[in-house]
DSSP file (Angstrom, degrees, kcal/mol; ACC not computed):
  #  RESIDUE AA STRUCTURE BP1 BP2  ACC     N-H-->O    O-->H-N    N-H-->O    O-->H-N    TCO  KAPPA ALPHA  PHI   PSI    X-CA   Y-CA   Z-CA
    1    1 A X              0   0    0      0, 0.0     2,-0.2     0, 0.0    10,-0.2   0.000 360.0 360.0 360.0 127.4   46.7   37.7   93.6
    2    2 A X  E     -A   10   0A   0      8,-3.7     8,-6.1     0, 0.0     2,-0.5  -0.939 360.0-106.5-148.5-179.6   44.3   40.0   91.6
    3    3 A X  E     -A    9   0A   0     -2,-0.2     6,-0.3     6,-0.2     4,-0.1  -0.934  21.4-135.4-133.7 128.1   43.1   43.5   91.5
    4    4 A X    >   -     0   0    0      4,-2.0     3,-6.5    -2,-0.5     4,-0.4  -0.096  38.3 -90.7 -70.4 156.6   40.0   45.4   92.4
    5    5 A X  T 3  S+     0   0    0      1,-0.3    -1,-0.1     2,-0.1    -2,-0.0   0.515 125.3  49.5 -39.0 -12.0   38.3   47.7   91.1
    6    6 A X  T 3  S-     0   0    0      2,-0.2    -1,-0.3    55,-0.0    -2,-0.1  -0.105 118.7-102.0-109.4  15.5   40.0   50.5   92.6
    7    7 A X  S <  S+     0   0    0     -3,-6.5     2,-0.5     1,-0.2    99,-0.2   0.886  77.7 137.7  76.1  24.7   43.6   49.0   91.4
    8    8 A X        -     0   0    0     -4,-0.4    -4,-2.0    97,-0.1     2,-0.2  -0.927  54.5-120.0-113.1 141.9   44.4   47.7   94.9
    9    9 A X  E     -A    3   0A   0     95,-1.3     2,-0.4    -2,-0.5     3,-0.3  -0.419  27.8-165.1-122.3 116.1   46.0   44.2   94.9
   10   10 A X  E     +A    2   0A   0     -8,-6.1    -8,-3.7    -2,-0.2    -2,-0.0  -0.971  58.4  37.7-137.9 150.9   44.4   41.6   96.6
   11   11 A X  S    S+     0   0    0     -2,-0.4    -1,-0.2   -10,-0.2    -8,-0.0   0.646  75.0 116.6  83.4  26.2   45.5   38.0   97.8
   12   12 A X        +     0   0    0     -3,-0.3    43,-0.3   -10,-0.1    -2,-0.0   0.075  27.7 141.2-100.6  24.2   49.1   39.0   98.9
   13   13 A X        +     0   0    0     41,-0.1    43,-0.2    44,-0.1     2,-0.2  -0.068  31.1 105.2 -82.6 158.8   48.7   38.3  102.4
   14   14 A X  E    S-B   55   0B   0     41,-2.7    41,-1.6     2,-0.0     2,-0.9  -0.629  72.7 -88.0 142.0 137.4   52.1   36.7  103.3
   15   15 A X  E     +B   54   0B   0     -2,-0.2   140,-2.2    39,-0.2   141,-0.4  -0.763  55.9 145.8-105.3 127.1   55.4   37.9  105.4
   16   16 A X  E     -BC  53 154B   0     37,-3.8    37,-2.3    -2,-0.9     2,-0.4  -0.820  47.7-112.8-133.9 175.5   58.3   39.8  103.4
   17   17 A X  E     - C   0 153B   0    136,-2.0   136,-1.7    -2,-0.3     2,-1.2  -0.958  29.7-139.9-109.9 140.9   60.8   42.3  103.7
   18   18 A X  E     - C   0 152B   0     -2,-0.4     9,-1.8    33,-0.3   134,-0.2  -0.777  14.2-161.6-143.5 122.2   60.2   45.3  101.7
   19   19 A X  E     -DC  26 151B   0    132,-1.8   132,-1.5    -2,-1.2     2,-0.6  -0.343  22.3-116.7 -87.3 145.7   63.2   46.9  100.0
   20   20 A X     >  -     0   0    0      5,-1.3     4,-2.4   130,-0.2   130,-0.2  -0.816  10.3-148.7 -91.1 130.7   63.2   50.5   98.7
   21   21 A X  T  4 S+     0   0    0     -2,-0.6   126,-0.1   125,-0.3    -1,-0.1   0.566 100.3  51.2 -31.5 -30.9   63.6   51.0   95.0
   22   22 A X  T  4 S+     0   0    0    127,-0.3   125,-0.1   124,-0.2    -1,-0.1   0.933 128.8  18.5 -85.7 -49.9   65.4   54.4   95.5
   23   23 A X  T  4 S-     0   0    0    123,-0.1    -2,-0.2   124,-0.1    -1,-0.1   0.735  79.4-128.0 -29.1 -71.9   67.7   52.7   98.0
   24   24 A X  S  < S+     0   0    0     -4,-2.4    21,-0.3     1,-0.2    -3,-0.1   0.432  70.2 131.0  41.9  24.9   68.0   49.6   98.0
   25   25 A X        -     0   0    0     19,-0.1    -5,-1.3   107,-0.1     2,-0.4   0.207  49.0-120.4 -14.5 159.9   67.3   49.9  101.7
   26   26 A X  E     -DE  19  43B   0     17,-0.7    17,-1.0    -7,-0.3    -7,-0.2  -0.964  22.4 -99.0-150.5 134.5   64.9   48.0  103.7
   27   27 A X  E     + E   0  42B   0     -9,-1.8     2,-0.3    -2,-0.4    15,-0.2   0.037  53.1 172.7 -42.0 149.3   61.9   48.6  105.8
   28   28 A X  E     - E   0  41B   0     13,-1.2    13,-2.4    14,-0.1     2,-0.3  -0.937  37.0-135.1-162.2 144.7   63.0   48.5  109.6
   29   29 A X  E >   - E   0  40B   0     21,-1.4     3,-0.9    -2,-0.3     2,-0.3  -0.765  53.8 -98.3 -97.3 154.9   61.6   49.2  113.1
   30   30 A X  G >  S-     0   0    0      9,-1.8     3,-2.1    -2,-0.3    -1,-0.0  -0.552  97.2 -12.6 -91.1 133.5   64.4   51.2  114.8
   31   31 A X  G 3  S-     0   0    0     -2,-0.3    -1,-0.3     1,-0.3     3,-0.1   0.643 107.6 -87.6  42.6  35.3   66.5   48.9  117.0
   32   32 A X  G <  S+     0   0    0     -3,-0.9    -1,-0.3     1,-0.2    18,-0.1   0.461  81.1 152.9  45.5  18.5   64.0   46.1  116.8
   33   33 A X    <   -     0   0    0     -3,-2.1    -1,-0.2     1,-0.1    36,-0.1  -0.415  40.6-145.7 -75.5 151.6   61.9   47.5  119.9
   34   34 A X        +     0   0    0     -3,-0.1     2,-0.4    -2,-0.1    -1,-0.1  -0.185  53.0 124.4-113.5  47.1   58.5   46.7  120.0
   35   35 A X        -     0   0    0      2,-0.1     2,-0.3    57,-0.0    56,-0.2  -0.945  65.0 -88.9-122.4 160.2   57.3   49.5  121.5
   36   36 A X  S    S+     0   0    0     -2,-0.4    56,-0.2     1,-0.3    -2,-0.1  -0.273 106.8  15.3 -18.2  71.4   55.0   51.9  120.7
   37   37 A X  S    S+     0   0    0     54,-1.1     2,-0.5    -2,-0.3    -1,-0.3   0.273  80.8 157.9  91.7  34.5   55.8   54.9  118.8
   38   38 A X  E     -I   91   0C   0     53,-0.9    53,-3.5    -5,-0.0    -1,-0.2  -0.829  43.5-110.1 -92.5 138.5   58.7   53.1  117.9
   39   39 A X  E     -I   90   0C   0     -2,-0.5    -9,-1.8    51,-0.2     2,-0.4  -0.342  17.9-144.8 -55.4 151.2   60.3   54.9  114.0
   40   40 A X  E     +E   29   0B   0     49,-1.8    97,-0.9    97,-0.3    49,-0.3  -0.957  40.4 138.1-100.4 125.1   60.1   53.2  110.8
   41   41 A X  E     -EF  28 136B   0    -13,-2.4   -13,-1.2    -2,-0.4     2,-0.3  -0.816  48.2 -83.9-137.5-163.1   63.0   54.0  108.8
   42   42 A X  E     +EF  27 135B   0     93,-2.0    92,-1.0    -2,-0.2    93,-0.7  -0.833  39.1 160.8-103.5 144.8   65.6   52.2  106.4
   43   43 A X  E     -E   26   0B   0    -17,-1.0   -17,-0.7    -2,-0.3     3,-0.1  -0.982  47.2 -76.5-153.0 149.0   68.8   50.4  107.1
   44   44 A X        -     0   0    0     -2,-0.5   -19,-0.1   -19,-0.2   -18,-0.1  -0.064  68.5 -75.9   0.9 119.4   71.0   47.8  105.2
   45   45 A X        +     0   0    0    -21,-0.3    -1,-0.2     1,-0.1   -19,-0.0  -0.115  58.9 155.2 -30.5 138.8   69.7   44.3  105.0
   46   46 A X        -     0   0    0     -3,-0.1    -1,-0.1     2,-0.1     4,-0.1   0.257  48.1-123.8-150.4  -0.5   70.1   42.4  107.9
   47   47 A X        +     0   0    0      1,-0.2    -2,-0.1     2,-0.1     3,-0.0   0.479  62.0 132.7  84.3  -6.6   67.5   39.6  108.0
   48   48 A X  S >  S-     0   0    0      3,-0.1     3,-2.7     2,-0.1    -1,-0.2  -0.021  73.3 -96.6 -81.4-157.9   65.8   40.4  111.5
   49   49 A X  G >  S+     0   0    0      1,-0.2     3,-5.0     2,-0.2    20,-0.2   0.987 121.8  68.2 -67.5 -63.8   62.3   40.8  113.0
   50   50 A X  G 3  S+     0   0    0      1,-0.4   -21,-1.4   -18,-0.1    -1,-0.2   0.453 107.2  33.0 -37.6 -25.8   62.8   44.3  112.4
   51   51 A X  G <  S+     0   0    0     -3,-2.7    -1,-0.4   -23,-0.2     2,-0.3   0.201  96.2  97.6-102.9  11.4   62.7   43.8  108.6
   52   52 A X    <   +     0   0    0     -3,-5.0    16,-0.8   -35,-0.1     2,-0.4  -0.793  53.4 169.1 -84.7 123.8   60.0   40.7  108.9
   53   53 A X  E     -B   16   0B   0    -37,-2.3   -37,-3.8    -2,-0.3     2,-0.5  -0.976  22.1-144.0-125.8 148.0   56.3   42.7  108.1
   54   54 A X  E     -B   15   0B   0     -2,-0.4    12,-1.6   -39,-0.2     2,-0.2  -0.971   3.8-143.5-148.8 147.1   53.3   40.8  107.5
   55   55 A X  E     -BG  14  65B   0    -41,-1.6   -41,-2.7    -2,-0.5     2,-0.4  -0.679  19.7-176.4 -95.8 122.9   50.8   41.7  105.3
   56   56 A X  E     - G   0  64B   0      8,-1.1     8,-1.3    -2,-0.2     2,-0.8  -0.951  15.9-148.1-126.3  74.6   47.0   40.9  106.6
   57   57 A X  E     - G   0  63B   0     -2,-0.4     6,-0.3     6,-0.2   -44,-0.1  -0.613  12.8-158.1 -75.6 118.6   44.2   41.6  104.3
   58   58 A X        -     0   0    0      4,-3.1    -1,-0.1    -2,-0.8     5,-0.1   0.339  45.4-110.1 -69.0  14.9   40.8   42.6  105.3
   59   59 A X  S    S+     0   0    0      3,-0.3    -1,-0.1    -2,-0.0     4,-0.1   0.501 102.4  82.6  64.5  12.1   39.0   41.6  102.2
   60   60 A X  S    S-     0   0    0      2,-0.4    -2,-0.1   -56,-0.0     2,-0.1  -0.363 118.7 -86.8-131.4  64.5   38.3   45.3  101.1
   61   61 A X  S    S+     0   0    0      1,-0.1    43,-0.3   -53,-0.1     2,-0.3   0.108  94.0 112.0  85.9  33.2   41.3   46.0   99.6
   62   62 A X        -     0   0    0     41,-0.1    -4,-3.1    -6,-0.1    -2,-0.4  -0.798  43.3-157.8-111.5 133.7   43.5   47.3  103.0
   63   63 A X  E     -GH  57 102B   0     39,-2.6    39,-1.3    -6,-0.3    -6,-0.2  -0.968  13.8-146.6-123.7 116.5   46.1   45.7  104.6
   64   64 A X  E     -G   56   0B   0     -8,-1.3    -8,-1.1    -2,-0.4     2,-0.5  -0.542  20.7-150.9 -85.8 154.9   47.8   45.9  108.2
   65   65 A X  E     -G   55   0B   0     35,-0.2    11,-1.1   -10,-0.2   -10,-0.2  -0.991  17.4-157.4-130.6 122.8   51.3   45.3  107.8
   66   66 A X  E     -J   75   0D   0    -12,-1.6     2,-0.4    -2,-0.5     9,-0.2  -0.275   6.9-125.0 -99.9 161.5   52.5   43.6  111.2
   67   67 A X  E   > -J   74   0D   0      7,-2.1     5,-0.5   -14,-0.2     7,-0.5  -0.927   5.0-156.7-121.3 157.6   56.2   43.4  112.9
   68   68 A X  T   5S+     0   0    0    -16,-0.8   -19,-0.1    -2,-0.4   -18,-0.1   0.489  95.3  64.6 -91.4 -25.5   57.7   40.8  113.7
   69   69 A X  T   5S+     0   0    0    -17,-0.3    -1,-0.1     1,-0.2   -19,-0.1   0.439 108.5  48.6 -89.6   3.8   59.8   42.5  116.3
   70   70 A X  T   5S-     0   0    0      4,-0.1    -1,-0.2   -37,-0.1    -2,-0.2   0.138 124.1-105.6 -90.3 -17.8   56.2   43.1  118.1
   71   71 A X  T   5 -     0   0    0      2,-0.1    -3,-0.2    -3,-0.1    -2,-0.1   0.458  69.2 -69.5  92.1  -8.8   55.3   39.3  117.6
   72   72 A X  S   <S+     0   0    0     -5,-0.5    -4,-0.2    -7,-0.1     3,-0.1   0.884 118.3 116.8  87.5  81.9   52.9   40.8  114.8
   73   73 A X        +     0   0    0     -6,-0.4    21,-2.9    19,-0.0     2,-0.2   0.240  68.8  48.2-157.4 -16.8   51.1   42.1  117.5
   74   74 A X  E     -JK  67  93D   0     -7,-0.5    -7,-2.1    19,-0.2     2,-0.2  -0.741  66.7-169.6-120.0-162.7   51.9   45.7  116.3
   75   75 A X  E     -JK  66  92D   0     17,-2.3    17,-1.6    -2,-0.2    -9,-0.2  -0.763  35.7 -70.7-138.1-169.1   51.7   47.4  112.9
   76   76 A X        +     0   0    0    -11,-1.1     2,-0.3    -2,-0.2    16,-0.2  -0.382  52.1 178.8 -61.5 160.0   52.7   50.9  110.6
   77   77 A X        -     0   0    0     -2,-0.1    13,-2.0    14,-0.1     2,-1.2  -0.817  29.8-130.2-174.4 119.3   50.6   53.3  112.0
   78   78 A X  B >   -L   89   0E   0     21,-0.6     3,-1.2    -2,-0.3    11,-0.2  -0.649  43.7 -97.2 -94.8 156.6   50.9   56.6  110.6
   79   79 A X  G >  S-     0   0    0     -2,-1.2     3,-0.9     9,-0.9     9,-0.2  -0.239  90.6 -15.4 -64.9 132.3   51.3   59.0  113.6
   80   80 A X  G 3  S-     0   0    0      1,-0.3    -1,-0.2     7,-0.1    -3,-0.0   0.905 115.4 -84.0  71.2  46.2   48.2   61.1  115.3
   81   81 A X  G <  S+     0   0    0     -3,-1.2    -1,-0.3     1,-0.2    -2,-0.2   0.775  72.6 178.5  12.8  56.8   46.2   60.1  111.7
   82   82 A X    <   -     0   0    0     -3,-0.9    -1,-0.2    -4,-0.2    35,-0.1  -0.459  39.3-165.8 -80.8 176.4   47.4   62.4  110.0
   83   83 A X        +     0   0    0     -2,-0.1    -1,-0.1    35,-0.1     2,-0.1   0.263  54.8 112.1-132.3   0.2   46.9   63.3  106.5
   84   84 A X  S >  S-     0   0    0      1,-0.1     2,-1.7     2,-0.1     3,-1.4  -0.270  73.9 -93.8 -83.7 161.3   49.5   65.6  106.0
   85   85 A X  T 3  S+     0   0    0      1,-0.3    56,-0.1    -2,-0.1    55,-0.1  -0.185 114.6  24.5 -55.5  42.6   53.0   65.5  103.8
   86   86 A X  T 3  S+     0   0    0     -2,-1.7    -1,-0.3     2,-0.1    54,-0.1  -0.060  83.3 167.2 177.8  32.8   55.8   64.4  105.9
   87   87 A X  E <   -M  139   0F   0     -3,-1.4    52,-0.6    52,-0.8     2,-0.2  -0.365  44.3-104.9 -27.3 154.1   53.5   62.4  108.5
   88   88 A X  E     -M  138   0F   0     50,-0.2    -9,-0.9    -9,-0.2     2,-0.3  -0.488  20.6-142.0 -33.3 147.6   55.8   60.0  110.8
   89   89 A X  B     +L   78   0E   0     48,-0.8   -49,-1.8   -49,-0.3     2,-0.3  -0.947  40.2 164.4 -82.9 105.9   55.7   56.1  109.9
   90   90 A X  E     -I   39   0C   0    -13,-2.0     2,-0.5    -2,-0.3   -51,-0.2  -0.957  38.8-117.1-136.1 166.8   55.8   54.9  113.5
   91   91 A X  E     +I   38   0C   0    -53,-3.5   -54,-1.1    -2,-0.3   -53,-0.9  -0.667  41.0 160.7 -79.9 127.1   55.0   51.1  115.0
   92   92 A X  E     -K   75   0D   0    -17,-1.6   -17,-2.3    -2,-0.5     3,-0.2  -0.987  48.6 -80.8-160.1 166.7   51.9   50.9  117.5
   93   93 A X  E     -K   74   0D   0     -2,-0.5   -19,-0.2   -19,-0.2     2,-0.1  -0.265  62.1 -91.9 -77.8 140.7   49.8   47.9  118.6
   94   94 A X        +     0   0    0    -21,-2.9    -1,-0.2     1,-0.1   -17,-0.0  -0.281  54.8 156.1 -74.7 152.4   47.3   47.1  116.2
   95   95 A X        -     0   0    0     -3,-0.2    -1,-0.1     2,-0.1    -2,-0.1   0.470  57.0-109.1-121.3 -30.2   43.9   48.5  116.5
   96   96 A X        +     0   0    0      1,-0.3    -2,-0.1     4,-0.0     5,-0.0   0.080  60.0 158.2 107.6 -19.2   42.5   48.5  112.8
   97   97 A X    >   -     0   0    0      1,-0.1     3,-1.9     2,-0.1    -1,-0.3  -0.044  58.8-117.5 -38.3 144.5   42.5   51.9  112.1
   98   98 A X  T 3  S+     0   0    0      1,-0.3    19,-3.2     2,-0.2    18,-0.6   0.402 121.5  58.4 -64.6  18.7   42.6   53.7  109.0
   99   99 A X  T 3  S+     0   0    0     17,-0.2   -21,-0.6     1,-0.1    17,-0.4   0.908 106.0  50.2 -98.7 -57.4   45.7   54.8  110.2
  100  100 A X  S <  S+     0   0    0     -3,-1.9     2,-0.6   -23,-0.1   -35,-0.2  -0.059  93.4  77.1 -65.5   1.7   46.7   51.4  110.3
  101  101 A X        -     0   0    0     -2,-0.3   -37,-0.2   -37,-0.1    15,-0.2  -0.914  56.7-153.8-152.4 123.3   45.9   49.8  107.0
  102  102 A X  B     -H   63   0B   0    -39,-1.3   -39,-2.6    -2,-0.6     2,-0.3  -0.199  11.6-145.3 -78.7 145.4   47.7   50.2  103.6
  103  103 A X        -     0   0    0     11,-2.2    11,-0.5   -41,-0.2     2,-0.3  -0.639  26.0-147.9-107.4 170.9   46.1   49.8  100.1
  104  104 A X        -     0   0    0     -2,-0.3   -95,-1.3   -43,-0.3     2,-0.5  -0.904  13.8-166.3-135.0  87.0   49.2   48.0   97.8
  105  105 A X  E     -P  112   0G   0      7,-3.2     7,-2.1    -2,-0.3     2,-0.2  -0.939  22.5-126.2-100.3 118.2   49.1   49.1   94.4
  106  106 A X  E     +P  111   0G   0     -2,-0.5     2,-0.4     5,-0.2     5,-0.2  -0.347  32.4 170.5 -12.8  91.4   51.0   47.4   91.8
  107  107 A X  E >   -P  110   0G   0      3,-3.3     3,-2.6    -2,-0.2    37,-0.0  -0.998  68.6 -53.5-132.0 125.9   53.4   50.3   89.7
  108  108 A X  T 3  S-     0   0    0     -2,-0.4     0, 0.0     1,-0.3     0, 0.0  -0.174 116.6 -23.6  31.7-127.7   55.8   47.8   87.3
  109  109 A X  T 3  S+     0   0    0     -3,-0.1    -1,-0.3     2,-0.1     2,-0.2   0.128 134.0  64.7-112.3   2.3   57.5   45.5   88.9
  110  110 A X  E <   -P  107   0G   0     -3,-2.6    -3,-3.3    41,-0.1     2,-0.2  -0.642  70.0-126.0-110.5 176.8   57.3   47.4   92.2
  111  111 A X  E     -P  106   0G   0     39,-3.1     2,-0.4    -5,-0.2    39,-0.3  -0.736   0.8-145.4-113.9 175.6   54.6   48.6   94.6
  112  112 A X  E     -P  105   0G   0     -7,-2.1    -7,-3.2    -2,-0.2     2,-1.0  -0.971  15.1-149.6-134.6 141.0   53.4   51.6   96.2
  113  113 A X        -     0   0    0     -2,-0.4    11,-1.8    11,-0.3    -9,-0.3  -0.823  20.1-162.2-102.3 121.2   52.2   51.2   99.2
  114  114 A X  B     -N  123   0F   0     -2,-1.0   -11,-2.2   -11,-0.5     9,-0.3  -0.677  17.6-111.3 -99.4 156.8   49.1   54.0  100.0
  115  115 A X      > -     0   0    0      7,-1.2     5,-0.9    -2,-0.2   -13,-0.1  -0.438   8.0-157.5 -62.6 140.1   47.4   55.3  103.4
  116  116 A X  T > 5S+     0   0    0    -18,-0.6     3,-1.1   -17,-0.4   -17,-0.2   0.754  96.1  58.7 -89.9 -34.3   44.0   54.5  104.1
  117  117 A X  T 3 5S+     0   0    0    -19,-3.2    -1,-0.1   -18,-0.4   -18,-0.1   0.407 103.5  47.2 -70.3  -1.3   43.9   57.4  106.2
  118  118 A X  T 3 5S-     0   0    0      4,-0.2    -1,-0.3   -20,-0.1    -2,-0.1   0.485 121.8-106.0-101.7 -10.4   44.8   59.9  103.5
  119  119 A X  T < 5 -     0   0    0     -3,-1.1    -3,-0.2   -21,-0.2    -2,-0.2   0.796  69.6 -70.3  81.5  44.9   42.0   58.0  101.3
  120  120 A X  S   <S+     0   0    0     -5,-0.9    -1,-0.1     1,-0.1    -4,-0.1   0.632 111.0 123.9  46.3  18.2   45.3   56.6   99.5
  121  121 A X  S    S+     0   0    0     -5,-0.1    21,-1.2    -7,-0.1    -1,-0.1   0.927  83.7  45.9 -65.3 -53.9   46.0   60.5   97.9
  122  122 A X  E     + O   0 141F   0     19,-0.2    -7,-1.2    -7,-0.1    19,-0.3  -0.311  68.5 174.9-119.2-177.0   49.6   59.5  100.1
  123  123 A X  E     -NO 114 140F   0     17,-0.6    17,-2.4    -9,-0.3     2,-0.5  -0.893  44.6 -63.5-176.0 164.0   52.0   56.5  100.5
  124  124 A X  E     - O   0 139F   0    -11,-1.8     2,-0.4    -2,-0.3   -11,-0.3  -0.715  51.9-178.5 -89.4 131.6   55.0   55.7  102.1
  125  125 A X  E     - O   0 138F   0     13,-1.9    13,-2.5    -2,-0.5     2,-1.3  -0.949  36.9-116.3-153.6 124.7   58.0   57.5  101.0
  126  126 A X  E >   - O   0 137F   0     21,-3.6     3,-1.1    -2,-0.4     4,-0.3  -0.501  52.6 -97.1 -90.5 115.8   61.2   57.2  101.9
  127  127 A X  G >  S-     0   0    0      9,-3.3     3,-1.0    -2,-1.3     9,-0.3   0.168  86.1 -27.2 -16.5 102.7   62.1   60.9  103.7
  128  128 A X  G 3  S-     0   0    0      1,-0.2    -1,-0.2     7,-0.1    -2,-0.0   0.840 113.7 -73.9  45.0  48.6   64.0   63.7  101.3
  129  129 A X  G <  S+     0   0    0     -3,-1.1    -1,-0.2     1,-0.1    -2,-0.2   0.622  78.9 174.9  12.1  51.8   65.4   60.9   99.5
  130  130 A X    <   +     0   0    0     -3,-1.0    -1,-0.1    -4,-0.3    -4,-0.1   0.063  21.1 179.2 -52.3 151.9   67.7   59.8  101.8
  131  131 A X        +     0   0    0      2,-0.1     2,-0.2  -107,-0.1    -1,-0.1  -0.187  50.7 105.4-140.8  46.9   69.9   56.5  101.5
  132  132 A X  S >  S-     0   0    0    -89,-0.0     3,-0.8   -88,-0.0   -90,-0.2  -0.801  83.8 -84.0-109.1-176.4   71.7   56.5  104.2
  133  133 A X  T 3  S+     0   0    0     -2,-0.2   -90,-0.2     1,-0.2    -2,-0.1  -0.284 116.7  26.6 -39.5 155.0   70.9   54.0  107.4
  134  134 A X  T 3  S+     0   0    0    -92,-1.0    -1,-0.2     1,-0.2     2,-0.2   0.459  82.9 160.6  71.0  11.4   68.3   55.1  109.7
  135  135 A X  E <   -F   42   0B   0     -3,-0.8   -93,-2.0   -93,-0.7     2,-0.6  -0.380  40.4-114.0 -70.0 148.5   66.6   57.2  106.8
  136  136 A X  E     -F   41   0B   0     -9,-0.3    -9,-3.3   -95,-0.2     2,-0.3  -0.323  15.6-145.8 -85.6 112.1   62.6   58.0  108.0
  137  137 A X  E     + O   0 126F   0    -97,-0.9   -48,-0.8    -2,-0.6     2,-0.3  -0.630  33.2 158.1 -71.5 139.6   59.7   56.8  106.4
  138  138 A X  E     -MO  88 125F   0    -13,-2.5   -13,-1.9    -2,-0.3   -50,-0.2  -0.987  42.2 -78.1-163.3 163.5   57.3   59.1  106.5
  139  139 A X  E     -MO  87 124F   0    -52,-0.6   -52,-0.8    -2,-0.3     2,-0.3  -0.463  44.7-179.1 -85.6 143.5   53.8   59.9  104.3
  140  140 A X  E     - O   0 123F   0    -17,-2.4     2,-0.8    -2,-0.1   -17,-0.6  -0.797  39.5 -99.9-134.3 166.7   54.1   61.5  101.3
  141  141 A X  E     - O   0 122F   0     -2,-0.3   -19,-0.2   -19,-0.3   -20,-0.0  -0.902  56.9-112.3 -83.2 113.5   51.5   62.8   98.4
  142  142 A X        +     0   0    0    -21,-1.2   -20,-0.0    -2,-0.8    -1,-0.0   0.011  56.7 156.7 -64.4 145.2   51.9   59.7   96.0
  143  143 A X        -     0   0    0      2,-0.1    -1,-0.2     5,-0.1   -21,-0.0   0.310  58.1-112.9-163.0 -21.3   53.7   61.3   92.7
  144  144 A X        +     0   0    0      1,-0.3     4,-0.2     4,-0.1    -2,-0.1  -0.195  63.8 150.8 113.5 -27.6   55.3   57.8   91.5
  145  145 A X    >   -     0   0    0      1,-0.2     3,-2.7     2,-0.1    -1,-0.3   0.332  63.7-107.2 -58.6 171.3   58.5   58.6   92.1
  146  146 A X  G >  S+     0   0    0      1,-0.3     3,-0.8     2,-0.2  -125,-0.3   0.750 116.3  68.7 -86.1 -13.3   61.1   55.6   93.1
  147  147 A X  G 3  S+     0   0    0      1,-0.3   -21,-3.6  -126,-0.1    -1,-0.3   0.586 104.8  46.4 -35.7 -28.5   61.1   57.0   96.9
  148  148 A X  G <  S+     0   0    0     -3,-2.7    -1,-0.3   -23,-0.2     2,-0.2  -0.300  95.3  83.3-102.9  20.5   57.9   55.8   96.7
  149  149 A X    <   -     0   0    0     -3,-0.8  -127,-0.3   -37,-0.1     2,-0.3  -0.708  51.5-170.6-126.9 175.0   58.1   52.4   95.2
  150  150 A X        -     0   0    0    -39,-0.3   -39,-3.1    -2,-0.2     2,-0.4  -0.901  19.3-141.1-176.1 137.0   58.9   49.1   97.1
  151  151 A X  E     -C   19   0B   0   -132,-1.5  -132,-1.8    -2,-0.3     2,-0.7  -0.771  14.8-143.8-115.9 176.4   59.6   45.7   96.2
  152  152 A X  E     -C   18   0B   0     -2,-0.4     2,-0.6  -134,-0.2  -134,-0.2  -0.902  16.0-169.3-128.6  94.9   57.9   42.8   98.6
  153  153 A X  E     -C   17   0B   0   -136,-1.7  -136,-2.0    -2,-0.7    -2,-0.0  -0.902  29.4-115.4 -96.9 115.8   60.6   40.1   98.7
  154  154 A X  E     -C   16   0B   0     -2,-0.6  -138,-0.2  -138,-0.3  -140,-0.0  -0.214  14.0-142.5 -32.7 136.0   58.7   36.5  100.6
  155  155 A X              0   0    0   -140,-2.2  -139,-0.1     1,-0.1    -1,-0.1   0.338 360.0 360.0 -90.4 -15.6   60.6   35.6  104.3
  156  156 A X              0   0    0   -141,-0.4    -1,-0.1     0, 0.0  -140,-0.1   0.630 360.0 360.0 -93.9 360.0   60.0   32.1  103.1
């Protein structure tokens, strides 16, 4: 793993679960469907595909981040590309859009994971700092804060 010139993390390619900082929450597609426009939010550990994502690099320092509960056949996708503050985080079958593909930047011992489609200005941020189950991921203007942080725990 190293880092490019723009601070974006490269060689992490690899299936995790990825746990909120603020939380201690975990990424989830809502009721493990794999369809389209299915929410991302946080729930509890529980070890399924719902929490499995893998991370796909394209060699320019973007990343698709796959479900498992899709067969890794979808991804994150923020909704209608938007670029705005409280965007939806929703699953849809990958296409390679810049909607679709994450920078991973390295903040301590956590990450933040940014939109390509905001030109990485925003990141994924877990919604009005919620902890409860079924709190929304959703795109946020990157500020550091621990809403915003994620750690990338290996599925192997």
């Amino acid at each position: 793993v190293y880092t490019d010139s723009n601070g974006a993390l490269i060689g992490l390619d690899g299936t995790y679960y990825i746990k909120s900082v603020h939380s201690g929450k975990y990424l989830d597609v809502a009721n493990g469907s794999s369809a389209n426009g299915t929410n991302v939010q946080q729930y509890e550990y529980n070890g399924s595909n719902a929490q499995k994502f893998k991370l796909v690099g394209d060699g320019n320092g973007y990343y698709a981040i796959l479900t498992a509960c899709s067969g890794y056949n979808s991804g994150l996708d923020v909704y209608d590309w938007s670029t705005a503050n409280g965007a939806n985080i929703n699953q849809w079958e990958y296409h390679g859009g810049d909607c679709q593909k994450f920078q991973i930047v390295k903040i301590g011992d956590a990450y933040a994971i940014k939109t390509k489609v905001s030109s990485c200005y925003s990141c994924l941020d877990v919604y009005n700092w919620s902890t409860a189950n079924g709190g929304n991921i959703a795109q946020y203007e990157y500020w550091g804060g621990n809403c915003q942080l994620w750690y990338l725990e290996s599925c192997n």
